[in-house]
C-alpha positions as CSV (number, residue, x, y, z in Angstrom):
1,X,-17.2,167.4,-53.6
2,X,-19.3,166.2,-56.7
3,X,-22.4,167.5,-57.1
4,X,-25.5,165.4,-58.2
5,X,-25.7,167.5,-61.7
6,X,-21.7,165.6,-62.4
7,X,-22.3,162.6,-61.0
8,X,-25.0,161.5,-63.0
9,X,-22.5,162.6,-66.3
10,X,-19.8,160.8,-64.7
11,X,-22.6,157.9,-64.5
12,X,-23.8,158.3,-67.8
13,X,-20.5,158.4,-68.8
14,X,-18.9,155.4,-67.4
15,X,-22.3,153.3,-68.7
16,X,-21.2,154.5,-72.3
17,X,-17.8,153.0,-71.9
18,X,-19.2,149.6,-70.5
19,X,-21.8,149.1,-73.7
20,X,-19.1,148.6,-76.4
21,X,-17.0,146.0,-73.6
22,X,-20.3,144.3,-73.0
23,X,-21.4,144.1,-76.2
24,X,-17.0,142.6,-77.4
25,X,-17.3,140.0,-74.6
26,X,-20.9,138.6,-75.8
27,X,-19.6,138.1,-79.3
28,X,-16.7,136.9,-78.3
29,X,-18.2,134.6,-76.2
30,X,-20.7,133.3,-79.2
31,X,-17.9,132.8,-81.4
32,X,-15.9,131.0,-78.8
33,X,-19.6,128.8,-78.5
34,X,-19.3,128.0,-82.0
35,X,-15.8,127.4,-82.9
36,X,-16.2,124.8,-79.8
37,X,-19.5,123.1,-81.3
38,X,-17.7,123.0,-85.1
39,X,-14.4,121.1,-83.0
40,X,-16.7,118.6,-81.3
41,X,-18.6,118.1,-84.3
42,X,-15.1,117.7,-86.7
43,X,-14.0,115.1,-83.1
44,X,-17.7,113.0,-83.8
45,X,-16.9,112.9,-87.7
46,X,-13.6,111.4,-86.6
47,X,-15.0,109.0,-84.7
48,X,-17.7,107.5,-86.9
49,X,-15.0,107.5,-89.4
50,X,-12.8,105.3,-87.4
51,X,-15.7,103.5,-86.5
52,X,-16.7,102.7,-90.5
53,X,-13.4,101.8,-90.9
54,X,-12.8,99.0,-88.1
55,X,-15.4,97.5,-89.8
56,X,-18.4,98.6,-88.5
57,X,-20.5,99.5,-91.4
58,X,-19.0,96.2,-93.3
59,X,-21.0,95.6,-96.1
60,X,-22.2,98.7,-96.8
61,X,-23.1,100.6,-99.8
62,X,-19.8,102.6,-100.5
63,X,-21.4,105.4,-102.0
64,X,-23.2,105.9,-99.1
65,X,-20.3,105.7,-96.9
66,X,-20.3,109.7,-96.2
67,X,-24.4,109.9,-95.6
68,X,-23.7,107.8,-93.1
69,X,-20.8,109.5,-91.8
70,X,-22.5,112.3,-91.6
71,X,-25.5,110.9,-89.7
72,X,-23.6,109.4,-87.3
73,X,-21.7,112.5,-86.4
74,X,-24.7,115.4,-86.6
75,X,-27.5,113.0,-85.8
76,X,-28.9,114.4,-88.8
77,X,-30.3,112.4,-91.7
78,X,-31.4,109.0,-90.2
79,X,-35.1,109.4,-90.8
80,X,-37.1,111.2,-93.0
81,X,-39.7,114.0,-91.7
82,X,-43.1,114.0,-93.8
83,X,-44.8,115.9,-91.4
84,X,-46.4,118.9,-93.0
Protein backbone atom coordinates (compact mmCIF):
# COMPACT_ATOMS: atom_id res chain seq x y z
CA UNK A 1 0.00 0.00 0.00
CA UNK A 2 1.30 3.66 -0.76
CA UNK A 3 1.09 6.02 1.61
CA UNK A 4 -0.05 9.64 0.93
CA UNK A 5 3.70 10.95 1.99
CA UNK A 6 4.93 8.67 -1.58
CA UNK A 7 2.25 9.35 -3.55
CA UNK A 8 2.47 12.84 -3.72
CA UNK A 9 6.56 12.14 -4.71
CA UNK A 10 5.47 9.70 -7.15
CA UNK A 11 3.04 12.70 -8.29
CA UNK A 12 5.52 15.16 -8.21
CA UNK A 13 7.59 13.00 -9.86
CA UNK A 14 5.72 11.90 -12.84
CA UNK A 15 4.69 15.90 -13.42
CA UNK A 16 8.53 16.51 -13.72
CA UNK A 17 8.87 13.94 -16.47
CA UNK A 18 5.67 15.32 -18.39
CA UNK A 19 7.16 19.24 -18.42
CA UNK A 20 10.16 18.57 -20.68
CA UNK A 21 7.56 16.24 -23.22
CA UNK A 22 5.15 19.08 -23.07
CA UNK A 23 7.28 21.69 -23.47
CA UNK A 24 9.22 19.15 -27.01
CA UNK A 25 5.65 18.74 -28.45
CA UNK A 26 4.75 22.63 -28.30
CA UNK A 27 7.91 23.53 -30.18
CA UNK A 28 7.65 20.97 -32.30
CA UNK A 29 4.44 21.81 -33.05
CA UNK A 30 5.43 25.76 -33.80
CA UNK A 31 8.01 24.73 -36.02
CA UNK A 32 5.82 22.34 -37.80
CA UNK A 33 3.33 25.86 -37.98
CA UNK A 34 6.00 27.56 -39.59
CA UNK A 35 7.69 25.39 -41.94
CA UNK A 36 3.87 24.90 -43.23
CA UNK A 37 3.28 28.84 -43.54
CA UNK A 38 6.98 29.27 -45.38
CA UNK A 39 5.63 26.19 -48.01
CA UNK A 40 2.35 27.87 -48.65
CA UNK A 41 3.90 31.03 -48.97
CA UNK A 42 7.02 29.55 -51.45
CA UNK A 43 3.33 27.57 -53.33
CA UNK A 44 1.67 31.58 -53.57
CA UNK A 45 5.17 32.95 -55.00
CA UNK A 46 4.82 30.12 -57.55
CA UNK A 47 1.60 31.00 -58.50
CA UNK A 48 1.87 34.73 -59.10
CA UNK A 49 4.87 33.85 -60.90
CA UNK A 50 3.10 31.62 -63.29
CA UNK A 51 0.53 34.08 -63.28
CA UNK A 52 3.12 37.18 -64.49
CA UNK A 53 4.34 34.96 -66.93
CA UNK A 54 1.01 33.87 -68.84
CA UNK A 55 0.81 37.25 -69.32
CA UNK A 56 -0.90 38.74 -66.70
CA UNK A 57 1.18 41.65 -65.72
CA UNK A 58 1.83 42.35 -69.65
CA UNK A 59 3.17 45.56 -69.95
CA UNK A 60 4.68 45.96 -66.91
CA UNK A 61 7.65 47.69 -65.64
CA UNK A 62 10.29 44.75 -65.52
CA UNK A 63 12.16 45.98 -62.76
CA UNK A 64 9.33 45.88 -60.89
CA UNK A 65 8.43 42.42 -61.81
CA UNK A 66 9.56 40.89 -58.25
CA UNK A 67 7.71 43.88 -56.01
CA UNK A 68 4.91 42.65 -57.57
CA UNK A 69 5.65 39.21 -57.11
CA UNK A 70 6.03 39.63 -53.85
CA UNK A 71 2.78 41.51 -53.24
CA UNK A 72 0.83 39.20 -54.84
CA UNK A 73 2.11 36.27 -52.77
CA UNK A 74 2.47 38.01 -49.03
CA UNK A 75 -0.23 40.57 -49.64
CA UNK A 76 2.28 42.79 -48.50
CA UNK A 77 3.35 46.03 -50.26
CA UNK A 78 0.30 47.10 -52.24
CA UNK A 79 -0.39 50.29 -50.37
CA UNK A 80 1.51 52.49 -48.43
CA UNK A 81 0.68 53.10 -44.55
CA UNK A 82 1.15 56.91 -43.52
CA UNK A 83 -0.58 56.59 -40.57
CA UNK A 84 1.39 57.79 -37.61
Amino acid sequence: MVSPAQNNLIQSYLSALATPNAIATAVTAKAFAVARQEGAAAVQLLDSAAAADSGDSAGADTSLAGDSLVARATGLGGQLDVTA
